[in-house]
GUPA-836873 format. One record per residue (C-alpha): x negated, y negated, z negated; residue in three letters. Coordinates in steps of 0.5 Angstrom, whole numbers, plus 500, padded with zeros to 3 digits. Layout:
! GUPA-836873
XYZala;...
END
This chain:
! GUPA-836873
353209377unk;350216377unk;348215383unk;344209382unk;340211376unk;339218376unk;334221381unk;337227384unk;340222388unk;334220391unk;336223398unk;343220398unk;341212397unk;334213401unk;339215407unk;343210406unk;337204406unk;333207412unk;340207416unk;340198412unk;333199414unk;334200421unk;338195422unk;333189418unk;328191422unk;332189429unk;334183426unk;327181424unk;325183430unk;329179434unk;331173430unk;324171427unk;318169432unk;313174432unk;305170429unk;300172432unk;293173427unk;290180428unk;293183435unk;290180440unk;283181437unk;285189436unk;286189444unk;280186445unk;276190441unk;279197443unk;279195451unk;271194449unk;271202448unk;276202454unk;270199458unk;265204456unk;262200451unk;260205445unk;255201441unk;259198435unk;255192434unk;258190441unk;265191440unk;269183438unk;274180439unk;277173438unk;276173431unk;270177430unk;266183431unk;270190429unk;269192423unk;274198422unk;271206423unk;272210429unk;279212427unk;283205428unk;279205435unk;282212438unk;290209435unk;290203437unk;287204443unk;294208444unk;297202442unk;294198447unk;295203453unk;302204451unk;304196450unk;301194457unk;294193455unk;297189449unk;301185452unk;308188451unk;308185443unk;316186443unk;314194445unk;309194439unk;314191434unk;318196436unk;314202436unk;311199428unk;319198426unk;318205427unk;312206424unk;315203418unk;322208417unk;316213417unk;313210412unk;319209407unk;322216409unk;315219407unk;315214400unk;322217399unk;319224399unk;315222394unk;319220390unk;324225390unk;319230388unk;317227382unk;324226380unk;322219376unk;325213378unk;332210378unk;335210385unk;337203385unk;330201384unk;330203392unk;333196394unk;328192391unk;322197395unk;326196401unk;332190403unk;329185399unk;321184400unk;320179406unk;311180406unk;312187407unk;318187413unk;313182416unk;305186416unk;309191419unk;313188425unk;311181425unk;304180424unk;302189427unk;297190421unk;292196421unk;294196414unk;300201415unk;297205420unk;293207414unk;298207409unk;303211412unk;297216414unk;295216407unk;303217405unk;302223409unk;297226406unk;300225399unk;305229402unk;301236403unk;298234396unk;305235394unk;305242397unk;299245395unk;296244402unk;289241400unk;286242407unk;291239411unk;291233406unk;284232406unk;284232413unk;290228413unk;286223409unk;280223412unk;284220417unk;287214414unk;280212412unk;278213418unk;284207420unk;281202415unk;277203408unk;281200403unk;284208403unk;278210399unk;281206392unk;285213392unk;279217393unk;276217386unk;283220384unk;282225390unk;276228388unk;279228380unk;284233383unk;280237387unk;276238381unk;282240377unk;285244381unk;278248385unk;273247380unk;267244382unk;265250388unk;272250390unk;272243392unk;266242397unk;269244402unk;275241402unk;269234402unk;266237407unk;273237411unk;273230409unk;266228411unk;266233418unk;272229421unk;269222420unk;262225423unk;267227430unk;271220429unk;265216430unk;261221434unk;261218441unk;257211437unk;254215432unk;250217438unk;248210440unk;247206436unk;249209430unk;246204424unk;250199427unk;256204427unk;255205419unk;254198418unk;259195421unk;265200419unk;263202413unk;261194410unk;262194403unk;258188402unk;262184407unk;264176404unk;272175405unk;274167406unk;277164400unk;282161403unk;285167404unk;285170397unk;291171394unk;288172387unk;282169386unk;286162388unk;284160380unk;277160381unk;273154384unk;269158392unk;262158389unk;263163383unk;269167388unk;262168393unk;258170388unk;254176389unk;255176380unk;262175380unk;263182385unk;258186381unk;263185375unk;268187378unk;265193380unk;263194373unk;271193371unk;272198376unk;269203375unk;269202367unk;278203368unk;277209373unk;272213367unk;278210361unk;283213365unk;279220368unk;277221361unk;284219357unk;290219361unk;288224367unk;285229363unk;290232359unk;287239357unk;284239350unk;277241353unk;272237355unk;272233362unk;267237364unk;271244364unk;274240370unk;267243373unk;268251372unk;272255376unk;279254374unk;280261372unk;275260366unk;278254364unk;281256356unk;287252358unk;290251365unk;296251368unk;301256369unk;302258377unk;307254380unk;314259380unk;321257382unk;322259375unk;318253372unk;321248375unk;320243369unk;312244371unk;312244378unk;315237377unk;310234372unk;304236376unk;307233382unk;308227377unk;301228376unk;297228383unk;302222384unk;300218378unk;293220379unk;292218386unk;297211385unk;294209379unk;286210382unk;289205387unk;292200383unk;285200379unk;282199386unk;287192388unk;286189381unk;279189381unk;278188388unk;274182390unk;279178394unk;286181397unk;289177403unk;296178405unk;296184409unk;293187402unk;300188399unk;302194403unk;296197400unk;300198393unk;306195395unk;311202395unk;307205389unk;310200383unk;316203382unk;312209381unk;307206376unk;313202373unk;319207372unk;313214372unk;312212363unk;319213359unk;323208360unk;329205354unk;335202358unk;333195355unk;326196359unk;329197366unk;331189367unk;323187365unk;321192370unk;325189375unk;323182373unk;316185373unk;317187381unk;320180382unk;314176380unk;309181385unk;314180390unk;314171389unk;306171388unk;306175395unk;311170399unk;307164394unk;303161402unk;298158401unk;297161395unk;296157388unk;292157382unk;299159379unk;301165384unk;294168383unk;294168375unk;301169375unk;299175380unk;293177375unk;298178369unk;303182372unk;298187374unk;296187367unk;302188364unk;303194369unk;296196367unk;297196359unk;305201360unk;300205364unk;295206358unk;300206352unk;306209355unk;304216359unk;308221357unk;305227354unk;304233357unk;311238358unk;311245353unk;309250358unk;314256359unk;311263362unk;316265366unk;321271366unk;318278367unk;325282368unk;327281376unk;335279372unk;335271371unk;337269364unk;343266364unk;344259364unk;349253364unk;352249370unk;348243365unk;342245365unk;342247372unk;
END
């Protein structure tokens, strides 16, 4: 029973489900026919690059143009010379499988360090979720490229290393764009943490790697290169949406629609920066000043404060996860692949607020519904509204139940720790 539901045994069941996982995902690969929707195209677009074309707008395949950045050309064309130039499929699944326990073991991290969420609520993240063992292994998105990059960086955040996970951030964007939902809730924690001097060049950082990324084309054709790259005004097809299945096509394509949206999202992003990730009693703008010159600010992290150091490793992770889910619930359209996107990050947001024992079955059913509305192919009026409710209801625990900022305790000055009980320990 404790094993289950109390979070100190996070590292035990999440070794038992990698060990499941590995498993799962050899059977899937052997068992279920691979689909192929994106593969080839990729193949086709880095062997351009492989070939010597350097202008983007020349890079295509099968299904289209390229229209990711510089990064998912270098990692994929990786892929490609790995697999026999893309032909070897099994080998990229096989490699993908492992793309994917990298990934769980870099959520299972996470959650450990934030020392939140009830361990049996791992099954549900795992073993159980069919989309997701597909988009790694059978489908070979660049989807989780990104995200298991971005996990990464989250990691180093976790660590204080804001550099290196910056860095490592930068690189996930440069994967796919849909890493930039997180970049609002980045920039809120590089001004809490550095001020606004302090937090330039780690922004440097991030705009340098992108610069030496997209270099080669940049020096060619470089309008090309950003518009097709960094595309934020591309349309998506209707019939691949899972959300807006409800609207009829011409308000889904409208460019008013879109600007709604935006304004939705921006207006969720300033509500939860000005009152749920600002929890100082000064005003929003002291994230400006030097850290130092801050009336409150938080206390160093010592070995003597792990109560603190707990809830602001909770607080990077509700900052950045919630910026994201902010992003996928007023996203435009969200195709199938998407739900990688969020998908690891709902237990978080469901079990990051206190939760009574009689709470924990409605979560559970909560992440049921997501997980139907997701496998609902094609998509129907009903999945993408049932959809659209789930995600307010995660939304509305988000605002209403954040627990409070913890008392802070100054750690002890003598050298000779107080004593205290094997409980409390």
């Amino acid at each position: 029973r404790a094993a289950l539901l109390e979070p100190r045994y996070t590292p035990l069941v999440a070794a038992c489900l990698c060990l499941a996982e590995g498993g799962v995902n050899l059977w899937v690969i052997r068992r279920v026919p691979y689909t192929e929707i994106d593969w080839k195209a990729y193949m086709e677009e880095v062997e351009g690059f492989a070939n010597g074309t350097l202008d983007y707008t020349q890079l295509k395949g099968d299904t289209g143009p390229l229209v990711y950045p510089a990064g998912f050309v270098y990692i994929f064309l990786g892929l490609y010379y790995a697999t026999g130039r893309g032909a070897d499929v099994r080998l990229a699944q096989y490699i993908f499988a492992g793309l994917y326990l990298l990934n769980l073991l870099l959520v299972f991290r996470i959650y450990y360090r934030t020392n939140k969420v009830p361990p049996y609520v791992f099954f549900f993240m795992c073993c159980a979720s069919y989309r997701i063992h597909s988009i790694f292994v059978l489908r070979l998105f660049n989807d989780p490229v990104a995200m298991a990059i971005l996990f990464l960086a989250i990691n180093l955040f976790l660590e204080e290393h804001w550099s290196w996970g910056c860095l490592l951030f930068s690189l996930a964007v440069s994967v796919k764009m849909n890493i930039l939902l997180f970049a609002p809730g980045l920039l809120f924690l590089l001004l809490q943490r550095f001020g606004l001097l302090g937090c330039i060049p780690k922004l440097c950082i991030c705009a340098l790697l992108q610069v030496v990324l997209g270099l080669p084309f940049l020096l060619v054709n470089p309008v090309g290169y950003l518009t097709r790259s960094f595309d934020l005004g591309r349309q998506f097809q209707f019939k691949w949406t899972v959300n807006w299945r409800f609207l009829p096509e011409e308000v889904f394509q409208n460019r008013a629609f879109h600007a709604m949206l935006l304004l939705a999202h921006l207006a969720g992003l300033a509500l939860f920066a000005l009152h749920r990730w600002h929890r100082s009693k000064e005003s929003i703008l002291a994230l400006l000043k030097d850290p130092a010159e801050r009336k409150h600010h938080s206390p160093p992290l010592t070995v003597n404060n792990i109560l603190w150091q707990r809830w602001a490793a909770g607080m990077i992770v509700f900052v950045l996860f919630s910026s994201n889910f902010l992003g996928v619930c007023c996203s435009r359209s969200l195709h199938y692949q998407f739900y990688v996107w969020y998908f690891h990050t709902l237990p978080y947001l469901l079990w990051c607020t206190p939760t009574a024992k009689l709470a924990h079955m409605p979560k559970v059913l909560l992440l049921g519904v997501i997980e139907l509305c997701w496998n609902t192919y094609p998509s129907t009026v009903c999945s993408s509204l049932s959809l659209h409710i789930c995600h307010g209801l995660v939304l509305l625990q988000l605002w209403y139940g954040t627990a409070p900022t913890p008392a802070l305790h100054t750690p002890p000055t003598s050298r000779r720790p107080a004593a205290i009980s094997k409980k409390a320990q």
